[in-house]
Structure formats: structure tokens, C-alpha cells
C-alpha positions as CSV (number, residue, x, y, z in Angstrom):
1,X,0.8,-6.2,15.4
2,X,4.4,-6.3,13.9
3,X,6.0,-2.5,13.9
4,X,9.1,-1.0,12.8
5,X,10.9,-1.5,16.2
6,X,9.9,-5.2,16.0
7,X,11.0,-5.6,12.6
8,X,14.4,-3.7,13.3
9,X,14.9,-6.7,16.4
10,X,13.9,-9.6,14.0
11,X,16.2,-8.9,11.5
12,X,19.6,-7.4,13.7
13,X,19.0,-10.8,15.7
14,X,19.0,-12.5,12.0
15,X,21.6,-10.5,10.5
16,X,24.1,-11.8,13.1
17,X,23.8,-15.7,12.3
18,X,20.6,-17.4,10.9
19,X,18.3,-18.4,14.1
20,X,15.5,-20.7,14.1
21,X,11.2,-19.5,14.6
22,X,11.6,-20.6,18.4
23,X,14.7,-18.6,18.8
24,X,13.0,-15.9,17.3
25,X,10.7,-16.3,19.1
26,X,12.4,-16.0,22.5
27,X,14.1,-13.3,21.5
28,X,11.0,-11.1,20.9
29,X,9.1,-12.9,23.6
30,X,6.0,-14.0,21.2
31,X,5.1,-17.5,20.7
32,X,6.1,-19.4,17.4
33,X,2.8,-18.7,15.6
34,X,3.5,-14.9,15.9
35,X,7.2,-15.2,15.5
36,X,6.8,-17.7,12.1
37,X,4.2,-14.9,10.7
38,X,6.5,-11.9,11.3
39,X,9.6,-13.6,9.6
40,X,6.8,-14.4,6.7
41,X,5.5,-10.3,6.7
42,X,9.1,-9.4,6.4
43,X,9.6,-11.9,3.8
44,X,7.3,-10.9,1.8
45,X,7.5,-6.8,2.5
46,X,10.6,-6.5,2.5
47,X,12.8,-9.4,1.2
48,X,15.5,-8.9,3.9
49,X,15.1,-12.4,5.0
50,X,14.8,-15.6,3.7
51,X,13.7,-19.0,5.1
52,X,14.9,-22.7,4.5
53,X,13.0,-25.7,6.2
54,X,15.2,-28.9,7.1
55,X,13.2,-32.1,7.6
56,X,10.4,-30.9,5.6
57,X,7.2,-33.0,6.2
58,X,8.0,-34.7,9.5
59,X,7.2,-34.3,13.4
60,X,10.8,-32.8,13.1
61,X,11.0,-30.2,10.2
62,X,12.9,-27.1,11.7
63,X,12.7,-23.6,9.8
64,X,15.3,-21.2,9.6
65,X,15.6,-18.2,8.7
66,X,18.6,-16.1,7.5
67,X,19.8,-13.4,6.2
68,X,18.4,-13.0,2.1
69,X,21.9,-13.5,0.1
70,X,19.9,-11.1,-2.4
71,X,22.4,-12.5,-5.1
72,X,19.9,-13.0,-7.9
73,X,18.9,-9.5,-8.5
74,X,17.8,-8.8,-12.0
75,X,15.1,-10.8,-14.2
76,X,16.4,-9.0,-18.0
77,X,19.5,-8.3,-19.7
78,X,18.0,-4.7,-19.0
79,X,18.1,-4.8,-15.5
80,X,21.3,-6.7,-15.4
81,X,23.5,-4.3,-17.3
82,X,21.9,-1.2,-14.8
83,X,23.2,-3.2,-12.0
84,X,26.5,-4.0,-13.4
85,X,26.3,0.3,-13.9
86,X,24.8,0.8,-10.4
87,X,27.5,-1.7,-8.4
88,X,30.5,-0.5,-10.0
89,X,29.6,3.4,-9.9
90,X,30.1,6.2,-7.2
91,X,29.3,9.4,-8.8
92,X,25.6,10.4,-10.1
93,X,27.6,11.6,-12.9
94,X,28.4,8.0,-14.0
95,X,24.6,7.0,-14.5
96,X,21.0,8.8,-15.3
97,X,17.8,7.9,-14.0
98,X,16.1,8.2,-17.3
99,X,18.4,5.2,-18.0
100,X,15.9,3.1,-15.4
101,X,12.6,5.2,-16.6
102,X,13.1,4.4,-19.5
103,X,12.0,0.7,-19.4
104,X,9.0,1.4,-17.5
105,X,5.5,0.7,-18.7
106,X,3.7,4.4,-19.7
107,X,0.9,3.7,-17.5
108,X,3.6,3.1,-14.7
109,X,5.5,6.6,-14.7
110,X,5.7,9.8,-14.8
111,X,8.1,13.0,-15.2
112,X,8.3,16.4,-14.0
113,X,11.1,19.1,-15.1
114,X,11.8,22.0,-13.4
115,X,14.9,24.9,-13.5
116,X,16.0,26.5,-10.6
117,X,19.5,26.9,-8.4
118,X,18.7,23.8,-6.2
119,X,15.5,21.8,-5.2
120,X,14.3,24.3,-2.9
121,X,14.1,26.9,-5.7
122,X,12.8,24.5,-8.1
123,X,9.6,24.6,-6.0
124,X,9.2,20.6,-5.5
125,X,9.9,20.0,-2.2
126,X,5.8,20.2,-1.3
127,X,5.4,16.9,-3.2
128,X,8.4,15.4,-2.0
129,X,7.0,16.2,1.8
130,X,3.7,14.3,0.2
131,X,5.2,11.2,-1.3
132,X,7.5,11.0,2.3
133,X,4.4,10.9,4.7
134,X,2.8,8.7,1.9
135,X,4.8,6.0,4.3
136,X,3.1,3.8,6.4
137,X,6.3,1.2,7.1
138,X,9.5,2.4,6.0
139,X,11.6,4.4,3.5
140,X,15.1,3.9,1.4
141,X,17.2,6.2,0.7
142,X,20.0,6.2,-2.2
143,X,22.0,9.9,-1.3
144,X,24.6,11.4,-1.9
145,X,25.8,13.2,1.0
146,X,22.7,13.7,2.8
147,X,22.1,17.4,1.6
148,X,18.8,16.9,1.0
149,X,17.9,17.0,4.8
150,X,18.6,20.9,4.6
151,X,16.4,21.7,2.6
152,X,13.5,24.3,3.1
153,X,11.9,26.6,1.0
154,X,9.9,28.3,3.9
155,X,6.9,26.0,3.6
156,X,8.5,22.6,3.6
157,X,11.3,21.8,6.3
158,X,12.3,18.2,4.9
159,X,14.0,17.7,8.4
160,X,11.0,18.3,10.3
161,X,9.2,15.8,7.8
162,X,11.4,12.8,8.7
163,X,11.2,14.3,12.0
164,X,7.7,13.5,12.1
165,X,8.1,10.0,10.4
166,X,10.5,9.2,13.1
167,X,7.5,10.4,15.3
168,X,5.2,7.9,13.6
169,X,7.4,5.1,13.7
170,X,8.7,5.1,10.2
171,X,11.6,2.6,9.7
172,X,14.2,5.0,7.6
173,X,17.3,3.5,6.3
174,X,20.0,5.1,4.0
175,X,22.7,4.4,1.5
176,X,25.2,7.7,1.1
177,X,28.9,9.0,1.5
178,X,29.9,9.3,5.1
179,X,33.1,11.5,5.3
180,X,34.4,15.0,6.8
181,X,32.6,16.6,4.7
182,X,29.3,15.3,5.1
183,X,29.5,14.1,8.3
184,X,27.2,16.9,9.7
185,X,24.5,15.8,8.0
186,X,24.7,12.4,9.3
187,X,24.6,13.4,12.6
188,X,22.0,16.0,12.3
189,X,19.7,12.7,10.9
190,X,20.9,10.2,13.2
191,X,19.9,12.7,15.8
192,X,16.1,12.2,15.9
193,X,16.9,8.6,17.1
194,X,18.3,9.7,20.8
195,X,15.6,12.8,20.7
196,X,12.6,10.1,20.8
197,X,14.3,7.0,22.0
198,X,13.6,5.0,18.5
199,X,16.5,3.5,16.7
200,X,14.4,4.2,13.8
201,X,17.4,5.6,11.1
202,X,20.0,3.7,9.9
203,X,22.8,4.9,7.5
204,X,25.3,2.9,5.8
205,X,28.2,4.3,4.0
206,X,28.6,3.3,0.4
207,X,29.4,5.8,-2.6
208,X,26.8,5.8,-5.5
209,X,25.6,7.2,-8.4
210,X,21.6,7.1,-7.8
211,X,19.4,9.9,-5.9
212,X,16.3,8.0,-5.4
213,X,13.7,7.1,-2.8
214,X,11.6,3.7,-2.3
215,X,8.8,4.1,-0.3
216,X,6.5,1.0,0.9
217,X,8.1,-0.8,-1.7
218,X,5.1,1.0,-3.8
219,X,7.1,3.8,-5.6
220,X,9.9,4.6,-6.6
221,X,10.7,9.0,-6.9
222,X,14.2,9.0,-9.0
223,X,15.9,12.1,-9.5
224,X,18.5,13.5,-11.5
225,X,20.0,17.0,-12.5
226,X,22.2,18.8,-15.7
227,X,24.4,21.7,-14.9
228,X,25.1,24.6,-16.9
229,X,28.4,24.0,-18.8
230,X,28.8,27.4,-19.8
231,X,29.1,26.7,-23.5
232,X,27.2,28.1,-26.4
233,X,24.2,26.5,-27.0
234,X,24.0,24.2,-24.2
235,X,22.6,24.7,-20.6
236,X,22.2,28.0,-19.7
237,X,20.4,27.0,-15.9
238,X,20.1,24.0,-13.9
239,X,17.9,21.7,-14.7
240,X,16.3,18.8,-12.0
241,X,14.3,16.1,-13.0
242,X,12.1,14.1,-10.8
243,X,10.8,10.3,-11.6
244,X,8.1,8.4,-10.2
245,X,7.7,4.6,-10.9
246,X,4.8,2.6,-9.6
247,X,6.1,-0.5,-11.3
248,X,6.0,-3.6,-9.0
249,X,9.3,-5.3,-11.3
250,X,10.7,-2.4,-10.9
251,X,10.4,-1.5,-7.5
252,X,11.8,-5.1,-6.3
253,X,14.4,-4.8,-8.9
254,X,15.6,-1.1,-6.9
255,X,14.4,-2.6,-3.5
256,X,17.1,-5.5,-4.1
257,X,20.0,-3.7,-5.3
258,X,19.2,-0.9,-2.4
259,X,19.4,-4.5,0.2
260,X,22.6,-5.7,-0.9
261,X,24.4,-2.2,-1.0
262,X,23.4,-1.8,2.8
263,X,24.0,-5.3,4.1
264,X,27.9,-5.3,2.4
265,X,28.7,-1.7,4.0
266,X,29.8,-0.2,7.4
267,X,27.5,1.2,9.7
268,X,27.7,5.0,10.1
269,X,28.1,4.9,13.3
270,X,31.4,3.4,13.3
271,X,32.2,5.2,10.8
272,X,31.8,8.2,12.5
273,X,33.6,7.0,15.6
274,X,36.9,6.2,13.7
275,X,36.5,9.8,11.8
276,X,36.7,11.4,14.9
277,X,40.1,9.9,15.9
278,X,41.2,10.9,13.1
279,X,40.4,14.7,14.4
């Protein structure tokens, strides 16, 4: 049965140069038939690789499989101008999720509004524990800074959730900012992977403007917030807004954009290893 860990070797092993089945193969000691079904499973679950057969038809065809270019990203002048948006961005100032909701099907999405001084206050952090362990392979990440794996509200420890994921063999990679003043975070996350011997979390660094999580490439939870300006007649308290999308375009379209953000940025890791020459 292919698992996270399994999927994590097939596609580091890809990611490096593209490698043929029987290579694969070798490489995960499993015979071709198990090695060609994998690289189709990921295919098709994930869309991190891709697969091109020379010498199709004969005694001689060889398959390969490589790295998805993920290029071709949007199907609409809709979803092409969000990416333009998305790509060039780096603040969740510079773009709203309702900008996304809003061309979802009704029957695909829903809304929920809260005020409050941060997420824990705004009492939502019992669904967002919910939708996490909703997860049966793996969850993406857009952040900011990591923040949110602080939170608790004395009920829900979000840490201790993807603790448990980890636990459970969850595949958990990130998008956010990794710098001095985050760095904490990172490290508190990236943690869990020496405490149970999974390399389970990844994090890439890469500024932008969404807060979202794609889980099971089934939904999508979006979320955005307006601040108090402090002027008359305008926001008086903070107000978050959370968005789920069970929308199958949509979710590929997100999936896609979330794939060729990580595979074009540096690993945390060595991110965090030059920060701390810096110190």
C-alpha cells in the first residue's frame, strides 16, 4: 500500500532528474508493476509528477517519469488573472479570498464570519482542528509566518493536532516566510519530524498573499481578515472570514499554483542554516 513516506521517496528521487519505472523501482525496492502504479496514484492524487513514454507500442517503449512542469495552470481568464495576482503578490493585503469564492458554484461553498482579537478568540479553531484530521494523505499550507501553529483557545491546541497528523502519517507541506522573525515557528513545526523519526513536514520559503489550506485535494478552507482602521464609520473590531470550497476545478486550480510555488523555492532548512550564520 503506497504511504506518505513512500510517496515523499518517489518523488525526492524524481525531483532530482527524471528516472525511469525500473529505476523507480530499485530505488523503493518494489517490482515494476508496483512502482508503475505508485507513479500513476501520485499522478493522479497529487499532480506532482508527470509521465512520458518513448517508443510507445513496441517490445521497447520505456516510461519516464519527471517532475510535472505544472506550467499550464488556469482553464479561464478568471483563474488566469488570480494567478497573475497570486504569483506576483507577497502580502495578504494585496489579494482577498472572496476574490476566489467568488466564482465558485453556490452548492460548492460556504462562509462563516466571526469578530474577535485573533482566531483563537473568534472561537473557530474547533472546526479548523475538524477539517485538519479530515486528512487521510496529506495537507497544503499557504502561511504567512507560521503563526497559526500557536494557537489555542484552551480546547484546541493546533500544534498538538498536526502533532497527531504527523503521528498518523499525514504528508504536511508548507508555503510561508522564513526569516528572523518567524523562524521560531518553523522550527517549532519542523520539530515533530526528529520527535517521531518521519520526515513528514516540509516548508518552503516563498512570500504570499493567500492564508489557505488544501486538504485531500477535496477542500479548500480560505481565510481572510479586515482590521479596524480607526475611522468613523468603518471597522470598529476585527473581523476573520473563513471559506470552504468543495469545488473539484477549483481545488486543482489552488492544488497547481500551491505545486509550482514549492518546487521554485528554497527549502527551509537551508534557509535556516544560512540564517544562523548570519547570527
Amino acid at each position: 500500500m503506497l504511504d506518505n513516506q513512500e510517496i515523499k521517496k518517489i518523488e525526492d528521487f524524481v525531483y532530482a532528474k527524471p528516472r525511469s519505472i525500473q529505476e523507480i523501482a530499485e530505488h523503493i525496492k518494489k517490482n515494476w508493476r508496483t512502482a508503475d502504479r505508485y507513479v500513476d496514484e501520485i499522478k493522479k492524487n497529487f499532480g506532482t509528477l508527470d509521465i512520458r513514454v518513448f517508443r510507445e507500442g513496441t517490445r521497447g517503449a520505456l516510461k519516464i517519469v519527471y517532475w510535472a512542469s505544472i506550467e499550464k495552470i488556469s482553464n479561464s481568464i478568471f483563474q488566469e488573472q488570480l494567478e497573475q495576482i497570486i504569483m506576483q503578490s507577497r502580502k495578504k493585503e494585496d489579494m482577498r479570498a472572496f476574490d476566489i469564492f467568488q466564482y465558485v458554484p453556490d452548492k460548492n461553498k460556504e462562509v462563516w464570519i466571526k469578530k474577535g482579537k485573533d482566531e483563537s478568540d473568534a472561537g473557530r479553531l474547533n472546526e479548523f482542528k475538524d477539517l485538519l484530521l479530515q486528512a487521510k494523505k496529506q495537507i497544503l499550507f499557504f502561511s504567512g509566518n507560521l503563526s497559526f501553529v500557536n494557537f489555542d483557545d484552551g480546547k484546541t491546541n493546533v500544534f498538538r493536532v498536526l502533532e497527531e497528523l504527523v503521528k498518523k502519517g499525514i504528508s504536511i507541506k508548507i508555503i510561508c516566510r522564513v526569516d528572523f522573525t518567524g523562524s521560531k515557528n518553523v522550527e517549532k513545526l519542523l520539530s515533530l519530524n526528529f520527535k517521531h523519526g518521519k520526515e513528514l513536514i516540509e516548508i518552503h520559503n516563498r512570500e504570499q498573499p493567500l492564508r489557505a489550506t488544501i486538504v485531500d485535494n477535496n477542500l479548500i478552507n480560505l481565510k481572510e481578515f479586515n482590521e479596524p482602521t480607526g475611522r468613523k464609520n468603518e471597522l470598529e473590531e476585527k473581523i476573520f472570514i473563513f471559506y470552504t470550497i468543495k469545488n473539484k476545478e477549483w481545488i486543482e486550480w489552488l492544488s497547481r499554483i500551491f505545486w509550482k510555488m514549492f518546487s521554485s523555492s528554497i527549502d527551509s532548512k537551508k534557509r535556516l542554516e544560512e540564517m544562523k550564520k548570519i547570527k
